[in-house]
C-alpha positions in Angstrom: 19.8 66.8 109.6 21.3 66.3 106.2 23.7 63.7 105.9 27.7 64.4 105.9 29.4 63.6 102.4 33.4 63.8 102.0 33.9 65.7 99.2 36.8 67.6 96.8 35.6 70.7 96.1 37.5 73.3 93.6 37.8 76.5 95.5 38.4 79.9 94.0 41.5 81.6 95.1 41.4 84.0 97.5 43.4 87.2 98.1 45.0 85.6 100.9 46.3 82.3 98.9 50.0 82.9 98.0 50.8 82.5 94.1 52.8 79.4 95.0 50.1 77.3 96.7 47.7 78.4 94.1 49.8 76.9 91.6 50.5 73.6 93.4 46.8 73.3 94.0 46.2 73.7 90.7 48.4 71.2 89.1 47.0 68.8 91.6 44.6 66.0 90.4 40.8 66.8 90.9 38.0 64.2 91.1 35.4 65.2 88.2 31.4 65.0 88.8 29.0 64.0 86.6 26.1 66.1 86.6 23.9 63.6 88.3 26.7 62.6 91.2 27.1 66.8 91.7 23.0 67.1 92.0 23.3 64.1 95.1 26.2 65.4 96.7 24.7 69.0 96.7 20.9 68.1 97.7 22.2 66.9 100.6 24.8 69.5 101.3 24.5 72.3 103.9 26.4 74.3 102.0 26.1 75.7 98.3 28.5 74.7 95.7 28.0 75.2 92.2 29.1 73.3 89.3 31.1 73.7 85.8 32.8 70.9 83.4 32.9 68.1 86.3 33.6 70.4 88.9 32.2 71.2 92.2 33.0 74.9 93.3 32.4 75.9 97.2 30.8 79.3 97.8 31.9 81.8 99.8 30.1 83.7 102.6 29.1 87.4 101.1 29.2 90.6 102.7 26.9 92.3 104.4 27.1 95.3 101.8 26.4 92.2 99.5 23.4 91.1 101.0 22.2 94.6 101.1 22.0 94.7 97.6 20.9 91.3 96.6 18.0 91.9 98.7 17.3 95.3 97.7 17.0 94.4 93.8 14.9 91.3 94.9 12.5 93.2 97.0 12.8 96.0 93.7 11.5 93.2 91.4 9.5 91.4 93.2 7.4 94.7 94.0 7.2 96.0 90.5 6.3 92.2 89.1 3.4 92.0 91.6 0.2 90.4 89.4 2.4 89.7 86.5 3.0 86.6 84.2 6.8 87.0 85.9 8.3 86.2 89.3 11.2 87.4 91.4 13.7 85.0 93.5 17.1 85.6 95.1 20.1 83.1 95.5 18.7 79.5 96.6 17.0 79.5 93.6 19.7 76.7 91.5 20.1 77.6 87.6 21.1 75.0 84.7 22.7 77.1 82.4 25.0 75.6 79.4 25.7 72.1 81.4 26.4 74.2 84.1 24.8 74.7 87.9 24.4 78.1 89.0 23.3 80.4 92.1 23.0 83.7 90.8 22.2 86.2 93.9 18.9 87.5 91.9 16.5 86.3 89.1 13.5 86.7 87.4 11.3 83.8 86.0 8.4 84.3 83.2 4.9 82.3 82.1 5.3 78.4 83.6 8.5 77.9 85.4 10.7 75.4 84.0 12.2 73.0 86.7 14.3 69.8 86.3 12.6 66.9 87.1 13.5 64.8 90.0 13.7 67.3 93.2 11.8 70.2 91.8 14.6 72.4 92.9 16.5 73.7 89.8 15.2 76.4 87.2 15.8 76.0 83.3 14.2 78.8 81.6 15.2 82.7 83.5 14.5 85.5 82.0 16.7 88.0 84.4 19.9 87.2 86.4 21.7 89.4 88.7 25.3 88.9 89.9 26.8 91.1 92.9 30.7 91.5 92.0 33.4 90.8 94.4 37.7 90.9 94.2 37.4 87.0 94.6 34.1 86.4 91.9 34.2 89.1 89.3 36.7 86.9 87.1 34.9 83.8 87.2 31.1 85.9 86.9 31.9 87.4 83.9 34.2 84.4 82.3 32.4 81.5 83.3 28.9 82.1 83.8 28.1 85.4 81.5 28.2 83.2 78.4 26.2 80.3 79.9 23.8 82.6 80.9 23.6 84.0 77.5 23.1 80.6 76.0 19.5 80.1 77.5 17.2 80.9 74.9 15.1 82.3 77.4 17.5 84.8 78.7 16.8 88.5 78.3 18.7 90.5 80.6 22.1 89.8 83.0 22.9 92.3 85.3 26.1 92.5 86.9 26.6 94.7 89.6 29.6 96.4 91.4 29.2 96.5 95.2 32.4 98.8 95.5 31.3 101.9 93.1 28.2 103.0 91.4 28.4 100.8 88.1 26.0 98.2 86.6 26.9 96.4 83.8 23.6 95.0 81.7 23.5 92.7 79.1 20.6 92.5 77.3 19.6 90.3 74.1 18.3 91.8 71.2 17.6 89.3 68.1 20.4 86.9 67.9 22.8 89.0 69.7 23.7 90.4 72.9 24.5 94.5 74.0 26.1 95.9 76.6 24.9 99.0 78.3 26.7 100.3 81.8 25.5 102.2 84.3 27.3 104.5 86.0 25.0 107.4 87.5 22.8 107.8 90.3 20.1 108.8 88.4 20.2 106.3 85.7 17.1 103.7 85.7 17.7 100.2 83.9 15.0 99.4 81.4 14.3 95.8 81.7 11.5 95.9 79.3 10.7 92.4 78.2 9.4 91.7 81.3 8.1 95.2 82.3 10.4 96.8 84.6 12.6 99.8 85.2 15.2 99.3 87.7 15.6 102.6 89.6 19.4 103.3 91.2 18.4 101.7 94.7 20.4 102.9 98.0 21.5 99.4 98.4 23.3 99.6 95.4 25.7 102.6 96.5 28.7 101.2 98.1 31.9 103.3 99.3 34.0 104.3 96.4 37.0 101.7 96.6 40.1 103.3 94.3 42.2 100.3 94.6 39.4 98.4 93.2 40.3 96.5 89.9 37.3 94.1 89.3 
């Protein structure tokens, strides 16, 4: 049984978090991490937090519609990748991107795997991430980690995904730069060629249309 550490911990707001005590919380003092002191905390967590600039950020639980769709890209990739030079994994997989300590819910790795020494339990060099968007994440997915993701120099495709409407967003490198293609049709495949896949419109990733969504 892993051991219990007191910890503060940077939590995203959350719908239910008045404007008021967001703003308190916010101007309060927060402990900042080193990157070494956030790796020891979080090995012997039972939790996941991630990490950005000398913070430590709790995750949430996801929903079930969620899940659904993390697994069914992950089972998607992992099946078309079969007796490739590249390999699928889903969300306990940890990501060093720009400084920065990530769980994205899917990946894809290519050639030799590149893992931080020490535990053997943090990836350097993906070639594929995939983020499921919620209210509570979309902000920080697409203004914190989409631009650490993008500084890998392995990186070739980031793929974040509504779970609320049919829409994909995917970023993919060409050269030196990065383009943005969305998805929005059931019959649209994403082409993830540098590592040889097309990403068919899976029933997992049809949620209930959501109006009132803004994220």
């Amino acid at each position: 049984m892993a051991q219990s550490h007191w910890v503060e911990v940077t939590l995203l707001p959350s719908n239910h978090m008045s404007t008021a005590l967001a703003e308190i919380l916010a101007a309060m003092p927060r402990k900042r991490f080193t990157p070494e002191e956030y790796l020891l905390l979080e090995r012997a967590a039972e939790t996941k937090s991630e990490y950005v600039e000398g913070e430590i950020i709790a995750m949430s639980g996801a929903s079930r519609n969620h899940n659904e769709i993390v697994l069914g890209v992950g089972s998607e990739l992992r099946r078309q990748l079969r007796g490739k030079n590249c390999s699928a994994f889903v969300s306990d997989m940890r990501v060093m991107a720009g400084g920065s300590y990530f769980y994205p819910d899917a990946g894809v790795v290519c050639e030799v795997s590149q893992i931080l020494v020490a535990e053997n339990d943090t990836l350097l060099n993906p070639a594929l991430v995939a983020e499921v968007l919620s209210p509570t994440t979309a902000r920080y997915d697409r203004q914190v980690k989409l631009a650490r993701y993008q500084s890998l120099p392995t990186m070739q495709h980031i793929l974040l995904i509504a779970q609320d409407r049919v829409r994909v967003e995917h970023y993919r490198r060409h050269q030196e730069q990065w383009i943005l293609e969305t998805h929005a049709s059931l019959s649209a495949a994403i082409e993830l060629t540098d590592i040889g896949c097309s990403l068919p419109w899976l029933k997992s990733m049809k949620a209930p249309a959501s109006p009132d969504s803004r994220y």
